[in-house]
Each structure stands twice: as structure tokens, then as C-alpha cells.
C-alpha positions in Angstrom: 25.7 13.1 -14.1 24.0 10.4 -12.3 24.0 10.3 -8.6 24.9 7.5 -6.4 21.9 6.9 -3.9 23.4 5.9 -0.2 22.1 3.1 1.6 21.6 0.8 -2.2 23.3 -1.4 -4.3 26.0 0.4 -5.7 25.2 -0.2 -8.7 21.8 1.8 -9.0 22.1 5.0 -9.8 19.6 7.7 -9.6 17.9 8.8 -12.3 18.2 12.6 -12.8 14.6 13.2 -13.4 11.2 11.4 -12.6 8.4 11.2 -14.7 5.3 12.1 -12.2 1.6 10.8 -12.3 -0.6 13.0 -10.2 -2.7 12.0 -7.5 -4.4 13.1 -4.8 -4.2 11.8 -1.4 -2.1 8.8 -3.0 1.1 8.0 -1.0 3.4 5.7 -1.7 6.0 4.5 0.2 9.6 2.4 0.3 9.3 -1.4 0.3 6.1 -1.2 -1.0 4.1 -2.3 -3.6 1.6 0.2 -5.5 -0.9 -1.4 -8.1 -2.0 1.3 -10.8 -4.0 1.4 -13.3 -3.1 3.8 -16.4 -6.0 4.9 -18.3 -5.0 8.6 -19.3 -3.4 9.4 -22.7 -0.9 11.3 -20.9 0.4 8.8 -18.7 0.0 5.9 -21.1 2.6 8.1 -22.9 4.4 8.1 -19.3 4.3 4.6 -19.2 5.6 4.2 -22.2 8.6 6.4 -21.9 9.2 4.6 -19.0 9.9 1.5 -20.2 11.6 2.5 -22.7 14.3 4.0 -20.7 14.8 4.1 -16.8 11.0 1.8 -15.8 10.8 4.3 -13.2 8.0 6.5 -12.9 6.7 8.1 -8.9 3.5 9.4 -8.0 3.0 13.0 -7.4 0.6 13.2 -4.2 -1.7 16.3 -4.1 -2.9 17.2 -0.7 -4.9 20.1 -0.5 -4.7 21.5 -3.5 -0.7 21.3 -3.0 2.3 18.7 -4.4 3.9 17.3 -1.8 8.0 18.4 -2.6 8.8 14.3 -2.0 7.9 11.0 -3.4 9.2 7.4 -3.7 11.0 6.6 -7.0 9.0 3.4 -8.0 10.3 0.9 -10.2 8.2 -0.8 -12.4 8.1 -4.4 -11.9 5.2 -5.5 -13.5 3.1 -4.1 -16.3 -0.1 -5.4 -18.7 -1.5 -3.8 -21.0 -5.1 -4.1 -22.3 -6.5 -4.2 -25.8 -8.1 -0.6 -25.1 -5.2 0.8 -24.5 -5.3 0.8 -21.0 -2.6 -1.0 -18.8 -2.2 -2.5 -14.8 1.0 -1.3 -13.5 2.7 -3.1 -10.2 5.4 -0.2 -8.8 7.7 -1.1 -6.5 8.9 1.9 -4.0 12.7 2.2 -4.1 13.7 5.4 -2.0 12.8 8.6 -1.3 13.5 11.7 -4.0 12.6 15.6 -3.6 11.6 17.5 -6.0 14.5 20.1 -7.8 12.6 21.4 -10.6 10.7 20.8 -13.9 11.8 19.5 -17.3 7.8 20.0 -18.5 4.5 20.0 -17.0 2.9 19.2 -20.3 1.7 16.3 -21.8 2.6 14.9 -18.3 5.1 16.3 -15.4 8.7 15.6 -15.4 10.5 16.8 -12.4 14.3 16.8 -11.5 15.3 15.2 -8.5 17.9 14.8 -5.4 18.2 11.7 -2.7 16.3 12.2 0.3 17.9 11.0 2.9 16.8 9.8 6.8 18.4 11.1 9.6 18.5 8.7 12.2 20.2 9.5 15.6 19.4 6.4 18.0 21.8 3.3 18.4 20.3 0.6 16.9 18.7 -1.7 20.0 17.1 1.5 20.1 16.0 1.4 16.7 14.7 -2.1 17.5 12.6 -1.4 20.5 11.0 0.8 18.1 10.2 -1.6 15.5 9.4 -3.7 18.5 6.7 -1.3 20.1 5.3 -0.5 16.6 4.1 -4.1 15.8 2.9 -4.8 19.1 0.4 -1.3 18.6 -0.6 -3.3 15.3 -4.5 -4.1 15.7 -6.0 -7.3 16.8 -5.4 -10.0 14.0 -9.3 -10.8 12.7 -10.4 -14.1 11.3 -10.6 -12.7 8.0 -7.2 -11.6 7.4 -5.4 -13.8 10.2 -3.0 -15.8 8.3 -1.5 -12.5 6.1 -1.3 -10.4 9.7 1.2 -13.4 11.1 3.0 -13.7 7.6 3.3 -9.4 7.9 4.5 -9.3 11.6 7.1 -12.1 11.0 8.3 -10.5 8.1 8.9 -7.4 9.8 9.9 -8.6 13.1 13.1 -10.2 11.2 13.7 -7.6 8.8 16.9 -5.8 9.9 16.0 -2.1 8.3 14.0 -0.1 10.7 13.6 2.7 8.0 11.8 0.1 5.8 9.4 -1.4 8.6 8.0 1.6 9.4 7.7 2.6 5.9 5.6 -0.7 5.3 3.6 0.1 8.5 2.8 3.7 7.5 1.7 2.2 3.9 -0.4 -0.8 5.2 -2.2 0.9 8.5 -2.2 4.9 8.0 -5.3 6.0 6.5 -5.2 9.7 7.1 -4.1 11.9 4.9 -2.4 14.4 6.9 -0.7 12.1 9.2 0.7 10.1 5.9 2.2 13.3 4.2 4.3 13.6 7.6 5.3 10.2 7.1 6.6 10.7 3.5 8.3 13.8 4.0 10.0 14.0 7.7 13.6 13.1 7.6 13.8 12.4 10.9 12.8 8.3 11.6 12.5 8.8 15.6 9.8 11.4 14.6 8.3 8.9 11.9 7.6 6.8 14.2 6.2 8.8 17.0 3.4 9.8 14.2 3.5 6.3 13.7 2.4 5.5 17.2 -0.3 7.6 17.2 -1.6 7.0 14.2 -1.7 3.0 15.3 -2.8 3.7 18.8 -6.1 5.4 16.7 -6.8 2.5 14.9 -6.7 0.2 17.4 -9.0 2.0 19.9 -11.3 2.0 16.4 -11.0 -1.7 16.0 -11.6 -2.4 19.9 -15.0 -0.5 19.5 
């Protein structure tokens, strides 16, 4: 039986298993786009069962030698394939899902899966003073990519989810590996965004020299 996933349309439902492509230190997050490209036999045959069927696939992130136990169901929204084979793949992240269990491992990993879901215990002008202090911590817009840092903090200034701006943030501006496997898999989104804070303060003090 297919679940219904809070916090969506009601009419998407959640698939009951995921088929995974491994990598490492790859983190994908909700709201966001992920480019792939898809080169392996195995997960050209993922690809193709995909669209086939649900055109959801997620990415299994290896960190340390370990799977991380959540991911972000991606929805295929774009896909080309080349004449060797290979294709370029657009996911778009939909929501959070752990990991239940294994259908196979082999020719590529299919796992079961259950809605992860974010606790959230402030009010929401709370919430928003949050979002707030997290743009203003974003780095000093550079001539080179001026114009796309306004468009981005507009965006997210006006976007009424706070779950989804600091999943955008975490995507766009968190480059270490650690602090981004916190991100994916805390429930909590006060604590996502204190590692959020930190991680920004960082890259600011880098950018300032």
C-alpha cells in the first residue's frame, strides 16, 4: 500500500521502494535540482526502470565508507540520452525518505522506504527570523555571479517554507561533507539551521580573506 506523504499534494503518493545510485560525498537535497550523468550499465538499467514506472530514482550518499540511512526521493524531470548509451539526467528533490530495507543490491540497489519527517517546534515569526538571519550570513555577492545571488536571495526571502530555504541553502553553500550529512539526516529544523549558521559563518570569513 502506498503511503500518503504529509506536507504534499495529496495526490502524490510515495513510492514503496527507491531505486538508489551510489555516491560518495553526493548529497542531495529538497527543492533542489541535481544534474547526473548516467554512464554505468547498472544504472542505465536504473534509469530505465525508472521511467518506465514511478521516474523516481534518489542517490545513496557514501560517507566514509558508510550509506547514509536517508535521502531525497528525486523526481526525474528531465532526461537525454546519448548515442553511446550514456544519458544527462535533471533530478528534482521531492522529500526526505529513510531507508527500511532491501529488495536487491544487485545489478543496482533497491531499498524500501518510509516518510521522513521535520520536526519543527518554533512559531513561525520565529521560523522567519531564521530564514532571515540565514540569508543575511550568505557571502558577499561578487561581480561574477551578482545578478544569480539577487535572483537566489529574493527567491528565498519570499518563499513561505522555511524547511525548503534552508534545504536550498545547505545545497548551494555547504561544502563539507560532514556538516552536509547532518543536514540531510537531523529531523530537527532549529538544529538544521544552527549547523547551518556555522557552516555560512565559515564561508564567509573564507570569502572575506
Amino acid at each position: 500500500m502506498a503511503t500518503e506523504l504529509p506536507g504534499l499534494p495529496q495526490h502524490f503518493k510515495l513510492p514503496e521502494t527507491l531505486g538508489l545510485i551510489v555516491l560518495e560525498d553526493c548529497f542531495h537535497f529538497p527543492g533542489c535540482f541535481l544534474p547526473l550523468y548516467i554512464f554505468e550499465q547498472r544504472y542505465r538499467q536504473m534509469l530505465e526502470d525508472a521511467l518506465a514506472g514511478s521516474r523516481m530514482i534518489g542517490v545513496g550518499t557514501m560517507v566514509d565508507g558508510e550509506l547514509l540511512p536517508v535521502t531525497t526521493l528525486g523526481l526525474i524531470r528531465a532526461s537525454k540520452k546519448g548515442l553511446d548509451g550514456t544519458s544527462h539526467v535533471m533530478l528534482y528533490g521531492v522529500t526526505r525518505v529513510r531507508f527500511t530495507g532491501w529488495v536487491q543490491e544487485k545489478p543496482y540497489r533497491i531499498a524500501t522506504i518510509e516518510p521522513f519527517s521535520t520536526v519543527v517546534e518554533s512559531s513561525p515569526e520565529s521560523l522567519e527570523a531564521l530564514r532571515d538571519r540565514a540569508l543575511r550570513l550568505l557571502p558577499p555577492v561578487s561581480p561574477e555571479c551578482g545578478e544569480a545571488m539577487q535572483k537566489l536571495r529574493t527567491l528565498l526571502s519570499e518563499m513561505e517554507c522555511p524547511d525548503m530555504v534552508c534545504d536550498i541553502l545547505s545545497y548551494h553553500f555547504v561544502r563539507d561533507p560532514a556538516a552536509a550529512a547532518r543536514l540531510l539526516t537531523e529531523p530537527n529544523l532549529e538544529q538544521r539551521y544552527k549547523i547551518l549558521f556555522k557552516q555560512l559563518d565559515l564561508l564567509r570569513a573564507d570569502v572575506e580573506g
